[in-house]
N, C-alpha and C positions, 0 to 999 in steps of 0.2 A: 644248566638247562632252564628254560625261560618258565615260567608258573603260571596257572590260571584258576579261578577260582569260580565258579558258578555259585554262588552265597545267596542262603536262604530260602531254596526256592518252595514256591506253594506246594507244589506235587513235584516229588520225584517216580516218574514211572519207569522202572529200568528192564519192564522185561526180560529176568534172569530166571527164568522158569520156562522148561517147554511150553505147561500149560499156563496160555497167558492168564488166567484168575488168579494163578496161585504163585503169582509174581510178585515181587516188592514193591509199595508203590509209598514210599515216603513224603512227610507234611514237614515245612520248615526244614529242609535239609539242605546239605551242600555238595556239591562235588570238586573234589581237587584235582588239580591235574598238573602236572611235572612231566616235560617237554611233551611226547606224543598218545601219553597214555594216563590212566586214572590210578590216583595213586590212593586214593580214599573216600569212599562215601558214606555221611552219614551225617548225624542232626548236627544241627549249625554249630552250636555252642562246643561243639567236639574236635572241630575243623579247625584249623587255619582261618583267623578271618583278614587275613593280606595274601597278596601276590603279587608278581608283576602286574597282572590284568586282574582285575575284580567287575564281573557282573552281577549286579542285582538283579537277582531273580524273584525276589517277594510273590509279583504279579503273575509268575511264569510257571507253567509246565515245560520241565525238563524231561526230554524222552531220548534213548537212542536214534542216529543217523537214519532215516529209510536207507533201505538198498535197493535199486532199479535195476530187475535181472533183466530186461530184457529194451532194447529201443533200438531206435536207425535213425540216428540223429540228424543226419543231411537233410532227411523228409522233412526239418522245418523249415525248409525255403518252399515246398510244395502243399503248403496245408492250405485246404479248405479249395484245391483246384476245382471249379465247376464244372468240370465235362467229367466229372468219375464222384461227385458229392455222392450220388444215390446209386455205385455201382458196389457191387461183392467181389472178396476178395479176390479172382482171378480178373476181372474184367477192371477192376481197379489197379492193376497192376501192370495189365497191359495197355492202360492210359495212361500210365506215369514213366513206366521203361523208356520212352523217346527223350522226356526232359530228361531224366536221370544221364542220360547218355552223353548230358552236357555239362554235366559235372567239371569243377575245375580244382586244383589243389586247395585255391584260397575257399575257394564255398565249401567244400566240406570243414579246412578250419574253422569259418567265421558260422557257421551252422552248429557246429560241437559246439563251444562256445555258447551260443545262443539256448541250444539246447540246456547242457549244464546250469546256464543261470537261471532257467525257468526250474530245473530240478532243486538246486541249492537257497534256491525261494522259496519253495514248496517241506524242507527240512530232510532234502534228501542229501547223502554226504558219498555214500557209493553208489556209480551206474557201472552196468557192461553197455558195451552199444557192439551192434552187431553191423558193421558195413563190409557189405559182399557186392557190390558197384566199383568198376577203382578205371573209369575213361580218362584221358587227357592228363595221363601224371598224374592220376590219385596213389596216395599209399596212404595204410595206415598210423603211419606217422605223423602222418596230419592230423589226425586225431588226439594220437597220443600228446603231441605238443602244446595242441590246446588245453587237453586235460592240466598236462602239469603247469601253462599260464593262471588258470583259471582258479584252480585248485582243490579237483575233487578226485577220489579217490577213483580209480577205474581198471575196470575189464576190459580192453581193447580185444574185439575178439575181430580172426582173420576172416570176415565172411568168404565167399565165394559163387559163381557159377559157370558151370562150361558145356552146358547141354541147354541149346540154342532151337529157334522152332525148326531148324533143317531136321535135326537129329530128334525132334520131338518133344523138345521143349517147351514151355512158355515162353522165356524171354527173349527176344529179338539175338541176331547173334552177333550184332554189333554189341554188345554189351555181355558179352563171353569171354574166359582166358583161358589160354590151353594149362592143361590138370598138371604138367611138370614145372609150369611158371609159378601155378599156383601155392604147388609143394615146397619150391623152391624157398620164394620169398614167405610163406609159412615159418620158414623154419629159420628164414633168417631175422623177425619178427620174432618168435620167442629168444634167440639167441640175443638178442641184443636188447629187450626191452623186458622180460621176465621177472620177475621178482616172488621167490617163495619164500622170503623170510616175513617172521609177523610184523606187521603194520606195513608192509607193503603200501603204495600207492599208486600202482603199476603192476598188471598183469596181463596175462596175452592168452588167449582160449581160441580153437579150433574151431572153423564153425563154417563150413559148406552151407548151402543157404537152403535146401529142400529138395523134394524128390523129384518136385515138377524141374529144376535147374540144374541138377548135378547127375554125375553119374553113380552106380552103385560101386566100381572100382576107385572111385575118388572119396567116396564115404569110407570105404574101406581101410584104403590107404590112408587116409584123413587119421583114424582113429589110432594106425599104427603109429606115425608119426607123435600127433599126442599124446601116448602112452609110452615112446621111447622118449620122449620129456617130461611127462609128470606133469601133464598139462592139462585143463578140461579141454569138452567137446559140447560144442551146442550148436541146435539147429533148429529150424521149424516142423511141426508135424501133425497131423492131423486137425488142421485150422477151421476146413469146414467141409460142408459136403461134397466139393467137385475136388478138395484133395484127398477125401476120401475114395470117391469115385476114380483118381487120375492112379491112386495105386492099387487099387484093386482090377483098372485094366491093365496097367504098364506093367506090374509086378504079380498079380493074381495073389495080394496077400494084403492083410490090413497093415494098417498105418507102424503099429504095434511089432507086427511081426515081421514087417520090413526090419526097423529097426534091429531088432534081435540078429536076424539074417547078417547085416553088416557088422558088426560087434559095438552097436549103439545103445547099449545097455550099459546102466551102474554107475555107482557114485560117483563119477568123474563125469556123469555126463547131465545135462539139463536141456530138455527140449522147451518150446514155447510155444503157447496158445493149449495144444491137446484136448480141443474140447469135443472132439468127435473120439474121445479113450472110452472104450467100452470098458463091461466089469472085467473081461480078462486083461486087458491089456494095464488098467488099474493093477490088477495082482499080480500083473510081471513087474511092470513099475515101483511096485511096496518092494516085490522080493529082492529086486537087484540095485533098491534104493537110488532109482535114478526120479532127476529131479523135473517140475515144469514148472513154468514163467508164464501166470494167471495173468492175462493183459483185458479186462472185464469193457473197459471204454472201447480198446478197438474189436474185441468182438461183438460188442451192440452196436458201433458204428459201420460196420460192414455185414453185420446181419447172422454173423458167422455163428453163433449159438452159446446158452449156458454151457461151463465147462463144468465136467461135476465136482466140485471142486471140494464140497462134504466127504463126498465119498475116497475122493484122493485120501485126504486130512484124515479118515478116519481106516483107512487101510494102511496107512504109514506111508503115503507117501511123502516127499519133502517138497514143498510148494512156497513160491515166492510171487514175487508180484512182479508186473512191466509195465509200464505204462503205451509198450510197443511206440510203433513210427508217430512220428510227430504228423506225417498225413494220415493215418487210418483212426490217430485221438484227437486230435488237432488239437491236444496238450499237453505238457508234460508237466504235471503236477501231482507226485506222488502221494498226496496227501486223500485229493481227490480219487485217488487210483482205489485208494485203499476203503475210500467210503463207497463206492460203485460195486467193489467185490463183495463191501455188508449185502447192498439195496440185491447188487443182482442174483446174492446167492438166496438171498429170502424168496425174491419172486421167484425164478427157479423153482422152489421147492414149494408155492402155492401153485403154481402149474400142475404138477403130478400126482395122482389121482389119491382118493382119501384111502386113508385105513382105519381098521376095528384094532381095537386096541383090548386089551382086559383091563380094567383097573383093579387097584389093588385089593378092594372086597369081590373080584370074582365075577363083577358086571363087565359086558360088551360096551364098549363106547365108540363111536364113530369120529374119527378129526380128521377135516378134512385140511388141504394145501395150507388156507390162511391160518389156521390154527397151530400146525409145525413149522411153517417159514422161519418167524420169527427168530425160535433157536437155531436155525440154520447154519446163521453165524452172527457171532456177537461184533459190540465194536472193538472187545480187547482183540479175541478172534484174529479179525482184519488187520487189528493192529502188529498182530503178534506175526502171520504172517508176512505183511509188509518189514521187517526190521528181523526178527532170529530167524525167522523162513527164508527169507531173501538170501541171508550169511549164511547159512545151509546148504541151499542151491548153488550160490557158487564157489562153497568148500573153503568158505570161511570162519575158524573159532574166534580171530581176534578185533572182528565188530558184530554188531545186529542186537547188543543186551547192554547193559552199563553195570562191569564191575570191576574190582580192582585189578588192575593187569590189564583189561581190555583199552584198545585203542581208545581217546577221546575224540570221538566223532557223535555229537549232540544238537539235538534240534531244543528250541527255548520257542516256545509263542507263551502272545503274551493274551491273559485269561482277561482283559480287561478291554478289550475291541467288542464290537458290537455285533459282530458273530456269534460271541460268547456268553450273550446277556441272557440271563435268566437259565443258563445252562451249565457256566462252573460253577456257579455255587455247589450243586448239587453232583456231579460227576464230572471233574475235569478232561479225565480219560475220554469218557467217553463223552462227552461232550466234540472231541476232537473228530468226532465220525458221523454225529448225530445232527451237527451244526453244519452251516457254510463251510468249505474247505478254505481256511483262515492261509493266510503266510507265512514263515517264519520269523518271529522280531534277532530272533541271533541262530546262525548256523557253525557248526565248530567241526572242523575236517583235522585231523590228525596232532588235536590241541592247539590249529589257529584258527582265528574269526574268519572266516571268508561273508558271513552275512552278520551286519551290524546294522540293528535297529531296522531291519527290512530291506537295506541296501549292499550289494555289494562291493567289497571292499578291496577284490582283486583286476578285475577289470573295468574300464568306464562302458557302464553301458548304453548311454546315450547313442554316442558314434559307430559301437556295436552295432544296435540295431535298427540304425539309418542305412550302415553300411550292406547288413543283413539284407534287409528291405531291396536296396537295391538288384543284389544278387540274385533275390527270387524275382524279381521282374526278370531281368537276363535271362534267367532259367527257362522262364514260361514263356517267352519269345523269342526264342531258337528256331 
């Protein structure tokens, strides 16, 4: 098996602790790695210093891979459309469902693709992407085939919708498939493409697309089927107020207790966005350990609201991050993702009204929003959810931390770019959150380079994204 050696690096941050403070964060170290996995880490002069591959890391912060629980990768042929810039998300959805409807095999490839390389720049190394659109010969295959060109780790998850505006839908019902096709090729998609063995690079999850598109007996069944494979479940849910609103009149029950009702509960399952989760639907969420996909960029881009994301984190819930569609962020940079969930959970929490406090001699003190924010959440916090929370949420032990046995999937930036000035000396870590959302100088997916020196090393992306380009023009003049 082929070797690699990550040598000497400035800061090893490995995130092997729930709580990310009381993590390992190592000075002058190295990490070794023997074919897919870490077979040692620790101070340089301890290591191996040859391998097949030797990066110098001197300059560098070594961290675990992000994980992106949550996107819709296609959407980056659609970002930034101007007739839905300033719309929320219903009415931005049913400005986009028309192009979407013109979807073709190759756009959805050459879009994943595009996608991926804007994540695996960012020092992302696993995504799920959730595509529930499939017009003109789309399958999920397409997706998955680019994943494994490109070379990131992935969740292909089987979106879905089959409740059209006839039946009281949102989405148009040209862009609907009947629920026994849906099941069908479901099921022939984990059959063929599944992988539960550790270090997978390939996996396949369940995932109807919402309450406003699907039916309650497709949820249902949805989750049967997932459960007679040992497969996750995920879907959207309580995103903002008019999906709040659309189940409390179609279903007369919260977002929360819809769920419940269908068997959408528990560790095998992860919803996205949940930022209208009240405190009960939180403590159903801790009790039955089911997971949400923090997407902070698309719910300030669409208006949709803080999710309370403290209070998940501090009730047990297992919370990962998404950087959601590539049109509701109009980026996919998880790096970024992860600094937006610092900034937006501190505002958040200077929004909401002050309290008295006792301090420890027995006086009343008053602190009001800006004086709590701050703690709200830190940058390991953010950090730690983006990378073990991520691996949590989609029911992964063998990425999201860096230590012996686990997968070698590693992000390297380098502390010496000008994002970083007057900032690593003093906290590398944190530095990563507090500064510009930097690049990555080396991205390492399953112990190979796919990003060297800022550039990718598995596809050209020049032609890529001329070809890209193209295709979203097509798209939007339909």
């Amino acid at each position: 098996m082929s070797t690699l050696l990550i040598h000497n690096a400035h800061c090893i941050a490995s995130f092997d602790h729930a709580v990310a403070a009381q993590a390992r964060e190592l000075r002058n170290a190295s990490i070794f790695v023997r074919g897919h996995c870490i077979e040692a880490i620790g101070a340089a002069q301890d290591l191996p210093s040859t391998a097949d591959e030797v990066i110098d890391a001197r300059h560098h912060l070594v961290m675990p891979g992000l994980v992106n629980t949550h996107h819709h990768m296609y959407q980056s042929l659609t970002r930034a459309i101007p007739a839905v810039q300033n719309a929320e998300l219903f009415g931005w959805l049913q400005g986009l469902y028309p192009l979407w409807a013109g979807l073709t095999p190759e756009m959805v490839h050459v879009s994943t693709q595009v996608a991926m390389a804007e994540l695996l720049q960012s020092g992302c190394t696993t995504s799920s992407d959730h595509l529930y659109i499939y017009p003109n010969g789309v399958r999920l295959d397409d997706s998955i085939a680019a994943a494994t060109q490109i070379g990131m780790r992935f969740v292909a998850t089987r979106g879905s919708m089959s409740v059209g505006q006839s039946q009281g839908g949102l989405p148009p019902d040209c862009v609907v498939e009947p629920e026994h096709a849906i099941l069908k090729d479901t099921q022939r998609l984990i059959e063929t493409y599944h992988d539960a063995s550790h270090g997978a690079m390939t996996q396949v999850a369940v995932a109807p697309c919402s309450p406003f598109s699907v039916s309650r007996d497709l949820m249902r069944e949805s989750a049967t089927l997932a459960r007679s494979f040992g497969v996750r479940l995920h879907t959207h849910l309580a995103e903002n107020d008019h999906d709040l609103a659309y189940s409390r009149e179609k279903f007369n029950c919260t977002p929360t207790q819809y769920a419940q009702d269908l068997g959408w509960l528990g560790a095998d399952v992860w919803h996205a966005h949940c930022v209208k989760l009240d405190d009960d639907g939180i403590r159903l969420f801790a009790a039955t350990r089911t997971g949400v996909a923090h997407c902070p960029c698309s719910n300030m881009r669409l208006a949709s609201g803080i999710a309370p994301v403290r209070k998940m984190l501090n009730a047990g819930v297992p919370v990962g991050l998404g950087v959601d569609g590539s049109a509701s962020n109009d980026g996919a940079h998880m790096l970024n993702e992860a600094r937006q969930a610092l900034l937006l959970a501190r505002v958040g929490r200077a929004m909401q009204p002050a309290e008295t406090r006792r301090t420890a001699d027995g006086r009343e003190q008053t602190f009001y929003g800006c004086d709590l924010g701050p703690a709200e959440m830190t940058a390991r916090d953010a950090l730690g959810v983006a990378t073990r929370g991520g691996a949590q949420v989609l029911g992964r032990t063998d990425i999201g931390h860096l230590a012996v046995g686990m997968c070698a999937d590693l992000a390297l930036f380098d502390l010496r770019t000008l994002a970083f000035a007057g900032a690593a000396v003093h906290d590398p870590v944190g530095a990563l959150l507090l500064c510009a959302s930097p690049q990555a100088a080396y991205t390492v997916v399953n112990g190979k380079v796919v990003v060297r020196q800022g550039q990718l090393t598995t596809v050209d992306l020049a032609p890529l994204l001329e070809r890209h380009n193209a295709l979203a023009l097509q798209l939007a003049q339909r």
